[in-house]
C-alpha positions in Angstrom: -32.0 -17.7 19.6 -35.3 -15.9 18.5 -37.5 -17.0 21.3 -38.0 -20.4 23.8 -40.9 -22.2 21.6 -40.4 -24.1 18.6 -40.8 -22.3 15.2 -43.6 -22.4 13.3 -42.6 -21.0 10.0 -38.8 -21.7 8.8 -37.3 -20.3 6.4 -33.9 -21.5 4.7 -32.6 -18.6 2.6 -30.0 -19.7 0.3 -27.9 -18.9 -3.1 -28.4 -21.7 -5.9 -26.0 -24.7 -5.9 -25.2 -24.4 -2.5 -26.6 -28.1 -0.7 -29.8 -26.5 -0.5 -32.4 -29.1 -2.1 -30.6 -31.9 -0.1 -31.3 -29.8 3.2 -34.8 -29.2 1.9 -34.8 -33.3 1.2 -33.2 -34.3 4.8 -35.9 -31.4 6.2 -38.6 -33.8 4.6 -37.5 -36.7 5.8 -37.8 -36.0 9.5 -41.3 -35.7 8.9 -41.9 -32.7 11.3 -42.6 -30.2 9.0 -45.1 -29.4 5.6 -41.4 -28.6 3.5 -41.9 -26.6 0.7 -39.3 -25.6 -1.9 -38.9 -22.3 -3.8 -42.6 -20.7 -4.0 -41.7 -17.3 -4.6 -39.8 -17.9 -7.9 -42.3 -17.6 -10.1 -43.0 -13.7 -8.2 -39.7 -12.9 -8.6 -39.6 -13.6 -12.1 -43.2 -12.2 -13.0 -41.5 -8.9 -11.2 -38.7 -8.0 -13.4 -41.3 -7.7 -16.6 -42.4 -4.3 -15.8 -43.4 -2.2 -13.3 -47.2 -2.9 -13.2 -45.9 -6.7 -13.6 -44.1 -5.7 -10.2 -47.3 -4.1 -8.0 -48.9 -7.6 -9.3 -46.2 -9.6 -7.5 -46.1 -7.5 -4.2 -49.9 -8.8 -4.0 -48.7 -12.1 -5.6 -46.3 -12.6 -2.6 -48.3 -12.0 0.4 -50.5 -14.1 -0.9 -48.2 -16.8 -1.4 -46.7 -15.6 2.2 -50.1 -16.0 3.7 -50.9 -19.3 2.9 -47.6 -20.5 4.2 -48.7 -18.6 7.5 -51.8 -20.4 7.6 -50.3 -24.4 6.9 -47.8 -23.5 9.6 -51.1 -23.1 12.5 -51.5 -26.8 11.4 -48.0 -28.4 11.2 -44.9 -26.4 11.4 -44.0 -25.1 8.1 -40.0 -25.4 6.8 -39.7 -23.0 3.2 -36.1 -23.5 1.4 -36.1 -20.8 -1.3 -33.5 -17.3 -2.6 -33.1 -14.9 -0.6 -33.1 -12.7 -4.0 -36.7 -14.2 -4.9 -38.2 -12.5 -1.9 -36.1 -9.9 -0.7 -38.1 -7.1 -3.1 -41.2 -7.5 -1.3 -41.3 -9.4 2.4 -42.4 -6.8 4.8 -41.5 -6.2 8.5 -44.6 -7.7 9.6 -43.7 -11.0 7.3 -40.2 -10.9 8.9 -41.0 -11.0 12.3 -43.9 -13.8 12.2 -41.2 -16.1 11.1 -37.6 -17.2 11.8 -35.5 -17.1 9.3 -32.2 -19.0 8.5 -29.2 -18.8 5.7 -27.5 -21.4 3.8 -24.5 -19.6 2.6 -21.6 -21.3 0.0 -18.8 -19.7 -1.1 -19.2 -18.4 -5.0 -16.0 -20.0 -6.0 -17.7 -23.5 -6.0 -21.7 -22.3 -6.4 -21.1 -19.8 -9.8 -19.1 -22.2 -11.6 -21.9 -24.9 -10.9 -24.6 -22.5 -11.9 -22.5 -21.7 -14.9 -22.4 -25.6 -16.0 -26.8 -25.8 -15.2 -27.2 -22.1 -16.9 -24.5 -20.3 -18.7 -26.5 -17.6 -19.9 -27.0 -16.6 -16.0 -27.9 -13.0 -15.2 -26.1 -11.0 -12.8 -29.2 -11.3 -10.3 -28.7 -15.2 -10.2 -25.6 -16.1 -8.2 -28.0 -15.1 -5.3 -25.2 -13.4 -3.1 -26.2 -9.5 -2.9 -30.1 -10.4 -2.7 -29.1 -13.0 0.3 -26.9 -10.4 2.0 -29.9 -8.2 1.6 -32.3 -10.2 2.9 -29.7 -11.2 5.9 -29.4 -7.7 7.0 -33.3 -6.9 6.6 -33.8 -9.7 9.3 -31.4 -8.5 11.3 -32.9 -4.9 11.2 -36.2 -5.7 11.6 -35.7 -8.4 14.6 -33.0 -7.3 16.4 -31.4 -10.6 16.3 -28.6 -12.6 13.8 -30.3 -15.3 11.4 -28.4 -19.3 12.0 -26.3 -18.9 9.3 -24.4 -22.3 8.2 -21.4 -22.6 5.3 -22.3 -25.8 2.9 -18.3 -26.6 3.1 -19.3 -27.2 6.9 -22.4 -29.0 6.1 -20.4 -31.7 4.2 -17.9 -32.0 6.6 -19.3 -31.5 10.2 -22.9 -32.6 9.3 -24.1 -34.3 12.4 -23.0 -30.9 14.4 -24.6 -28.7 11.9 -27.7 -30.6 12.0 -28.3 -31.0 15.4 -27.5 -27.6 16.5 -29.6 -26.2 13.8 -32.8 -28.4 15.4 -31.6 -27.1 18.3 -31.8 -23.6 17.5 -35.5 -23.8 15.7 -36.2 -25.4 19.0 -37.8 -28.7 17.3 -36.1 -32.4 18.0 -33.6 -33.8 16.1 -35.1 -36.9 14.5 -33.3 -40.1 14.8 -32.1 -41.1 11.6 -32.8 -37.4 10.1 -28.9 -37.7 8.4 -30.0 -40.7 6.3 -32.7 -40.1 3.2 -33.7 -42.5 0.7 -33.1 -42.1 -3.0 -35.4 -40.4 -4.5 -37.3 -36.7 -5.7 -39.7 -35.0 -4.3 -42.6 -33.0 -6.1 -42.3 -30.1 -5.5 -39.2 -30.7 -8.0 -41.2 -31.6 -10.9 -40.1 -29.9 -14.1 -36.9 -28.7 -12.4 -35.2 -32.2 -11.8 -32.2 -31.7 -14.1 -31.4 -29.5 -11.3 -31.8 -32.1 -8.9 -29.8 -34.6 -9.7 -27.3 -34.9 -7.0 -30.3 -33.9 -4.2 -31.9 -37.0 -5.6 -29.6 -39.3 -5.5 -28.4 -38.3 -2.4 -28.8 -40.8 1.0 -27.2 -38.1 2.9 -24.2 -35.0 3.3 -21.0 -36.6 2.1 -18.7 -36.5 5.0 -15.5 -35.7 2.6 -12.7 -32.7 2.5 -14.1 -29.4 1.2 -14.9 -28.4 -2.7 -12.1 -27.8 -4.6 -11.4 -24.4 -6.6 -11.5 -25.4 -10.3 -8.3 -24.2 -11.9 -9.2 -22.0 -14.8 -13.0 -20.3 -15.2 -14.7 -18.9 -18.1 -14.4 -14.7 -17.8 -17.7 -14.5 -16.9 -17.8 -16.8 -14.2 -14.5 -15.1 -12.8 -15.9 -11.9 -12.7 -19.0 -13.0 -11.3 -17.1 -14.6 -8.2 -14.8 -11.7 -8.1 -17.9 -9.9 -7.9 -19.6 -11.7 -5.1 -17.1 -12.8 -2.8 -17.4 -9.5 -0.8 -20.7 -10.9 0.0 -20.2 -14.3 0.7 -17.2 -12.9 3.1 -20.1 -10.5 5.1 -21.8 -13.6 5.4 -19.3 -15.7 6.5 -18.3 -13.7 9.6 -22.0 -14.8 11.1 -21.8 -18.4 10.8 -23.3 -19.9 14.2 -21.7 -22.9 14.6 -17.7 -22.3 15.1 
């Protein structure tokens, strides 16, 4: 625990295909918080163009950072995003005003989904080395371990996850908060093909973990061969046990 008042500013760093929009949805529906999904893609993206293209998104960023400081002084502010988007550019300063939080999945189930919604993927996109990165920058800067939760947990101990997560950003657990309608939201306009379970989600499915799919395309096996040492760091710091 980072301190004895509620948090202000959450963030949910995360890899993609890995439960996160349908945290970011249940997030929304206990209407405690201004939620906000992914708005430091475009920097991330705009960064890798050049190196004057980069300079541009360090000022793009704190910009972007600043504005979520200032909605949070009028309603607590939840931010589900990659830890890879913002990793290149958060300062210590931005670290510490916030708390910060990881959604981690193993890459065995997360790269072959990514595969299936982009098979052209660059080696960047799995999300594994820039999470681990951004893990250990919190954990440098603050002193303190991030709440780190495992999706296979999330689908199959939901209602422990959940409520010890609330109680570890120090806000109430809404009654209810583990049953959403149908439905998008929009900050996932334009991006809803990669929605599509999130939104017709009504909750976590309480079912047996993913299952390992019995043959992957070279790529996607080297990719998870490659990333598993960081999913493992990961792993060792999940809070709940």
């Amino acid at each position: 625990m980072e301190s004895n008042t509620p948090a202000r500013l959450i963030f949910l760093w995360c890899v993609p295909r890995s439960l996160s929009t349908a945290f970011e949805k249940m997030m929304a529906h206990s209407n405690q918080f201004t939620v906000i999904g992914e708005p430091f893609i475009d920097v991330y993206k705009n960064s890798l163009i050049s190196k004057s293209h980069f300079q541009d998104s360090l000022k793009h960023f704190s910009q972007i950072y600043g504005d979520l400081m200032n909605q949070s002084h009028q309603q607590p502010v939840f931010v589900k995003d990659m830890g890879y988007h913002a990793e290149p550019f958060i300062t210590d300063q931005q670290i510490r005003s916030a708390r910060h939080t990881f959604l981690i999945r193993a890459p065995q189930f997360s790269i072959p989904s990514l595969y299936k919604m982009r098979p052209e993927f660059t080696e960047d996109q799995p999300g594994f080395e820039g999470q681990l990165k951004m893990f250990q920058k919190v954990v440098e800067v603050t002193g303190n371990t991030p709440y780190v939760i495992d999706a296979e947990e999330l689908k199959t101990r939901a209602s422990e996850v959940v409520a010890d997560y609330f109680r570890w950003i120090e806000h109430p657990l809404p009654t209810d908060v583990l049953n959403w309608p149908k439905g998008s939201r929009n900050d996932w306009k334009g991006r809803e093909s990669w929605h599509t379970d999130a939104i017709n989600s009504q909750g976590f499915e309480a079912r047996e973990g993913s299952k390992v799919l019995p043959s992957m395309p070279p790529k996607v096996a080297n990719s998870v061969k490659r990333n598993t040492s960081f999913y493992e760091t990961l792993l060792k710091h999940v809070t709940l046990k």
